[in-house]
Every structure is written in C-alpha cells, then in structure tokens.
N, C-alpha and C positions, 0 to 999 in steps of 0.2 A: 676421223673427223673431216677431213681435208676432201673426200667422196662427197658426204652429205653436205658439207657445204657450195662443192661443185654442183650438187644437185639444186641446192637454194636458189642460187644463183639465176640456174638456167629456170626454173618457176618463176622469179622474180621479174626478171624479163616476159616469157610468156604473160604473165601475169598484166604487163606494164602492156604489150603489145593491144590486148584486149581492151586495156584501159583508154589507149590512146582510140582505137576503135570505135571508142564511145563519144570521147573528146572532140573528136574530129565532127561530128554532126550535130542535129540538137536533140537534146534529151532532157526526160521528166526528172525532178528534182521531188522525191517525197520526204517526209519530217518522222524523223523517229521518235518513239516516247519523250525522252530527255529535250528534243527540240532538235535536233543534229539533224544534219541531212543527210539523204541517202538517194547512191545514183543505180543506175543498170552497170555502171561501171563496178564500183563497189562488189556488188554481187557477183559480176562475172569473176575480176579478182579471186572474189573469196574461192568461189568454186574452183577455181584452177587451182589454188594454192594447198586448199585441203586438203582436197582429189588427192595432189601429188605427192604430200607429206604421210596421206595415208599409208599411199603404194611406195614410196619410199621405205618409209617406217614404221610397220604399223601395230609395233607395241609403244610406239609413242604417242600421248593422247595429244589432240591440237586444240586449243582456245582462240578463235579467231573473234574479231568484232563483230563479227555478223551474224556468230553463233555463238553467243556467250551465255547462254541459259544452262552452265553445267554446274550440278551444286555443290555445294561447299565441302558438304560430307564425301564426297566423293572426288573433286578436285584437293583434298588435303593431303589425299594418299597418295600424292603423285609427288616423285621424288626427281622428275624429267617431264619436258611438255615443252610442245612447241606452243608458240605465241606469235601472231601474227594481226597486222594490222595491214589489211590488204587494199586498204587507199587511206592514207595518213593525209588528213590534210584537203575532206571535201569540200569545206569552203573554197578552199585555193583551185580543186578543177572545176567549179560552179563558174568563178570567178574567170577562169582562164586565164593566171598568169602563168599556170606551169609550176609553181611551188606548193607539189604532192608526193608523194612515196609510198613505195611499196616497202613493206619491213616485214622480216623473219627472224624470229630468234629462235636459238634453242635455250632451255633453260632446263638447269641442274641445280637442286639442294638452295634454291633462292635465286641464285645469279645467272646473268647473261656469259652463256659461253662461246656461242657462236652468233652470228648475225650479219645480216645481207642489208643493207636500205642503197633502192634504185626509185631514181626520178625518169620516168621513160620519157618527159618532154626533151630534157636534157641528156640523155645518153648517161645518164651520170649516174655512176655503182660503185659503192665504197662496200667493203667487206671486211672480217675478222673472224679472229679465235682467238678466244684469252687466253694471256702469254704467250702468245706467234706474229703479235703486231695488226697493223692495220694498215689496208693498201685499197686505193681507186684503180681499178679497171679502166684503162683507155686503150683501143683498139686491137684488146687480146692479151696485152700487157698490164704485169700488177707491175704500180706506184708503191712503194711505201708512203706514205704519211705520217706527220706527226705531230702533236701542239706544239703551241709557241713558249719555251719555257728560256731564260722567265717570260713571262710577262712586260712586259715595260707600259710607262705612260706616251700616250692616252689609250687606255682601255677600251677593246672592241667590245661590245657589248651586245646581242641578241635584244633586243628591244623595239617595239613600235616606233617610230619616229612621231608619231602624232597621236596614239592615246594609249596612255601609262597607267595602271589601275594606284593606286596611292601607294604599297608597299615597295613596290619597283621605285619610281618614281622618288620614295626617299632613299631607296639603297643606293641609285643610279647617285643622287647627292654625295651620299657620302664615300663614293669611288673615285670622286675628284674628276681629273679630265677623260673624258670616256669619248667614243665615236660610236653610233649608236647603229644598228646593221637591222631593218626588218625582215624576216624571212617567215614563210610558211612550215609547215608540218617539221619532221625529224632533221630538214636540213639544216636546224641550226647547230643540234651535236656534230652534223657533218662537218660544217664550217670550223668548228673548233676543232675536230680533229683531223683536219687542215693546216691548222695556224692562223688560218683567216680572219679567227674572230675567238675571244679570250673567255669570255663568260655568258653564262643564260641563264637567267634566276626566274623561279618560277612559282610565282606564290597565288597560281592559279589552279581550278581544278585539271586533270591530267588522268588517262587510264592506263596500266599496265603495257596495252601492246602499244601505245605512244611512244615508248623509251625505252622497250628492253632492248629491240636490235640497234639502235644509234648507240645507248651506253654501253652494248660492247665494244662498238669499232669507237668508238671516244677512248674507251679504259685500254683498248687495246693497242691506241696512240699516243697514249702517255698521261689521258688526263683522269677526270673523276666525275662521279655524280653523287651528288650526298644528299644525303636528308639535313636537317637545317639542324640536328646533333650531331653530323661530322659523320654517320655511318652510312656506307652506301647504298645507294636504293636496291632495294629488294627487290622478290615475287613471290607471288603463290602464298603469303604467310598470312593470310587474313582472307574473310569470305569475301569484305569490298575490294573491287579491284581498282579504286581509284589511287592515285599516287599521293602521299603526303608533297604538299610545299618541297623544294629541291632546287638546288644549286649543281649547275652544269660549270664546268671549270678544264682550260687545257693547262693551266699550272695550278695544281692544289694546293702550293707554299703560298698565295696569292693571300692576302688579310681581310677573309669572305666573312669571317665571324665580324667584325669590325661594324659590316654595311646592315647588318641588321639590324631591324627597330627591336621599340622594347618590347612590343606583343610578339616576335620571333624569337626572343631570346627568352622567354619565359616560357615559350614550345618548347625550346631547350633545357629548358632546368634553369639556366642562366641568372633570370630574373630574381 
C-alpha cells in the first residue's frame, strides 16, 4: 500500500503543478449541468490523475468528477476503486484565494483506505492509510498529525463567518462558545486533522470524491465523519453519489447528537 500511495502522491503534485499552470494566467470559466464550474485546469488534473492511476493500476477502476458517467449496474460490482476529485474546490481557484485541492482515495468494501489531499498554492500535502496514522509532508519529511482530543471550549468550528444556511446556524447555537474558521474545499478535514479546528457539520449538498480522501487522513488522525445516525460515511453503496448530511469531528466523544435540530434527529430515528 505504502508504493501506491508513494505513487498518489507524486500524481497529486503533478497534478497540482498543471493546476497552478492554469492559475497563474487567465482562464475560461464554463458551467456544468448542475451549475458548477469548470476550468482547463480541472480537466488537465483530471487527465494526469487518471492517466496515472490507470498505468499504476489498472484492474482498478477510477471515478473521477470529470468522468463520472459510470453506471450503476456496473460501478456496484466493484469491491475497490479509486475516487478522485481532481480540483476540490473551483470556486476557490476562480476566486484565487488558493483554498483548492487535489484529492485521491482509494476505496475498499465502502470505506477510505488510503488518501492523498494537496493544495499546490500552498505546498501543503497531508496523506494516510487507515490504521498507519496521518502525516503532512514538509520538505521531504512526514509530520504525524493528529486531532485535538478532547476538545475544549470554544470550539473551532469550520463555518462561514458571514452566511450560515439555518441548520448550521442553530447547531453553531447550540455548541455554546465556538470560534468560527472559513475555509474552502477538503481543507477543512485537513484543519481538523491538525488540531486546528474541532468540528465541520455539513447539512449541505456534498459528492463522494469531496470527502473520501480527507476522511481518510481525518480517521486516520484520530477523528471521524458520520452520518447524522453516528455511522460513518460511506462509498459506492447507492447509484447517487451525493453524500447524505455529516458531521466532521477530531473528537467523536464531543455531544454532536445534542446540536442537532429536530428535523435531524428524526433523519435519525430520534424523533
């Protein structure tokens, strides 16, 4: 495992190289069906990452966002598949703050086993394999990383600073004193599994390759991502690949069932 990940790695980079390529000039912005945006960057990504995953591995099939037209009857038989999201986070290079990512996972029997997320604005690559930990890459050197456990008050929170959709907004209430952190694409699992930042509730729409490579180097740092029943997000187990509502957490003992309203808790059974 410890190869193919070396190998993610080095795509992810490549990957990010091409990205910044794009960044650095100006470039067409076109609208995908759904209304998303879509760059030349995007596309470059994708092709590099494919490409490389193919000639890496290529009895394993890959699901990238760029090509995700694979059906159902046919993605259910896969028991292994990469997933990739090969610019997380276009508004944020449209925008040019820099908070984008490259993400890889691999995924086995539902869950993230291995997973790479690189921001090439930043130089910054956090990496995993579950149960082997989670470590950031700085100049050739793995870091370990790892949540903040416990938790204490005031709670960092992954959140807008300036516009809250109403669920957040009452859970943020009911967490008591919180400090509120905005960030673009997968870096907010990275921030948590950091320490840097405690929770990211997410009661918006979300796709698959959004969170499978962060939730591994999250899980693989100590924390969790759950469905809003306490079971952790999945893959591949349904034809939609959108993610239900979820809660990002670097302490799972944290009182997350608590901050939920009552239309959450009756998603749960609860009600």
């Amino acid at each position: 495992m410890s190869g193919l990940k070396e190998a993610c790695i080095g795509l992810a980079r490549e990957a990010g190289d091409a990205i910044l390529a794009v960044y650095a000039k100006d470039f067409s912005v076109q609208t995908k069906d759904d209304d998303s945006p879509l760059t030349q960057a995007d596309l470059a990504s994708h092709r590099i990452i494919v490409e490389g995953l193919r000639r890496l591995s290529p009895d394993i099939p890959v699901l990238s966002e760029e090509d995700a037209d694979i059906a159902w009857d046919l993605r259910r038989t896969w028991s292994r598949h990469w997933l990739v999201d090969p610019l997380d986070g276009t508004r944020e290079f449209v925008k040019k703050n820099g908070e984008f990512t490259v993400n890889i996972a691999l995924i086995e029997d539902g869950r993230p086993v291995l997973g790479v997320v690189y921001a090439p604005v930043f130089d910054y690559l956090l990496h995993a394999e579950a149960g082997r930990g989670a470590f950031l890459r700085e100049n050739g050197r793995d870091l370990a990383v790892s949540t903040r456990r416990p938790a204490t008050s005031p709670l960092r929170v992954a959140a807008s600073r300036s516009h809250l959709d109403e669920r957040t907004a009452r859970a943020l209430e009911r967490m008591g004193d919180t400090e509120r952190h905005g960030l673009g694409s997968s870096l907010k699992f990275c921030r948590i599994a950091e320490g840097r930042i405690d929770v990211y509730p997410r009661f918006g729409p979300t796709s698959e390759w959004d969170t499978a490579a962060a939730q591994c180097v999250l899980e693989a740092a100590g924390g969790a991502v759950l469905r809003l029943d306490g079971t952790p997000l999945d893959y591949n187990r349904k034809e939609n690949i959108l993610n239900p509502h979820f809660i990002a957490l670097g302490d799972a003992s944290l009182p997350w069932r608590d901050w939920l309203d009552a239309a959450a808790r009756e998603e749960n059974g609860h009600g």
